[in-house]
N, C-alpha and C positions, 0 to 999 in steps of 0.2 A: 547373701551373695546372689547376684544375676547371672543367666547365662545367656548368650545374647550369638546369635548365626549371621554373620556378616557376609555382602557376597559382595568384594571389590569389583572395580570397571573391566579387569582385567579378566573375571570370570571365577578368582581361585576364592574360595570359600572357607572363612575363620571363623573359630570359635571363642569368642572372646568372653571368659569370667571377670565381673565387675565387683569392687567391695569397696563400698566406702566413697564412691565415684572414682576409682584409683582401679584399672586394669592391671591384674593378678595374675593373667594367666592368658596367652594365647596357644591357639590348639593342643592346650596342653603343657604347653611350656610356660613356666615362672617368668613375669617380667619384672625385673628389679627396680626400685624406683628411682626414678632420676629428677627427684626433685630437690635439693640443697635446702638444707633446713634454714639459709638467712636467702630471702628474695633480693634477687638480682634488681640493680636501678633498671628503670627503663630506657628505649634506645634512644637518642636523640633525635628532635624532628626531622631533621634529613634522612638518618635511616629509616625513620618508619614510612617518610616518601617513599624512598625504594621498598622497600617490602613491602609498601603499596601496589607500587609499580609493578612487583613480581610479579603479585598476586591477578593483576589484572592483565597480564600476560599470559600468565598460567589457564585462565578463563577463557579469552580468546583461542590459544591454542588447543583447548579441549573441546568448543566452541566447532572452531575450522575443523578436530578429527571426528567430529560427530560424537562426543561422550558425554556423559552427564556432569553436566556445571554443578547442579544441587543435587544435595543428599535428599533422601526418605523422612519424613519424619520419625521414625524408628530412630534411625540413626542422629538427626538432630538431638531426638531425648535426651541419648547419652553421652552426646558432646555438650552438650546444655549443662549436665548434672556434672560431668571429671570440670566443668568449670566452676560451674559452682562450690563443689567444697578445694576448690584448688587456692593456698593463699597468695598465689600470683596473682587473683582477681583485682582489681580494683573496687572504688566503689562509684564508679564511673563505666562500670563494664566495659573496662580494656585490660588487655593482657598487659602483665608488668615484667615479661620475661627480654632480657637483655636482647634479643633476636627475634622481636616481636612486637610487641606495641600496638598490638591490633586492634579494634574494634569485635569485641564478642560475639556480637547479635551478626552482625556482617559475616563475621570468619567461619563460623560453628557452620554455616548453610553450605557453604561452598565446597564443593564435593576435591576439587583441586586443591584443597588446604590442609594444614596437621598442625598438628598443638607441636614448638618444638621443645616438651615433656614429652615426648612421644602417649598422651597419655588417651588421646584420639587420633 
């Protein structure tokens, strides 16, 4: 198990325990997993335009308040690894989660972004 000191944009500071690449535990508290034992299809190419679109909305707008677009490599590590043993991956490095569809390499960096497995 890893222990790993996160300090979010906002300033508040989590401790987040890792097993497995599967987050266990924030500050303390048990996170249950939210992953469905059969993988969800992926979204449709329109939707994953828009949740393109979001996302580079989301970029711009962190962009304009002056906050950090990209993560640490610290924190990429571990968004890199909850991907990797995640079976939403593809073998195309993209998310195969029904509200996702993303490109990996792209999403993991981008500090404006979350796995929605909540598992980064």
């Amino acid at each position: 198990m890893k222990t790993q000191i996160l300090k979010a944009p906002d300033g508040k500071v989590y401790e987040i325990c890792i097993e497995n690449g599967q987050w266990i535990s924030v500050n303390g508290q048990a996170v249950l997993p939210l992953v469905p034992s059969v993988p969800v299809a992926m979204p449709s190419l329109p939707q994953m335009a828009l949740n393109a679109a979001g996302a580079v909305g989301r970029v711009v707008a962190a962009v304009v308040a002056g906050e950090d677009v990209f993560v640490g490599p610290e924190l990429l590590a571990l968004r890199k690894e909850a991907c990797d043993s995640c079976e939403r991956r593809s073998g195309t490095n993209r998310c195969q989660h029904a509200r996702c569809g993303c490109h990996l390499a792209k999403k993991q960096r981008l500090a404006t972004e979350a796995c929605p497995d909540l598992k980064w």
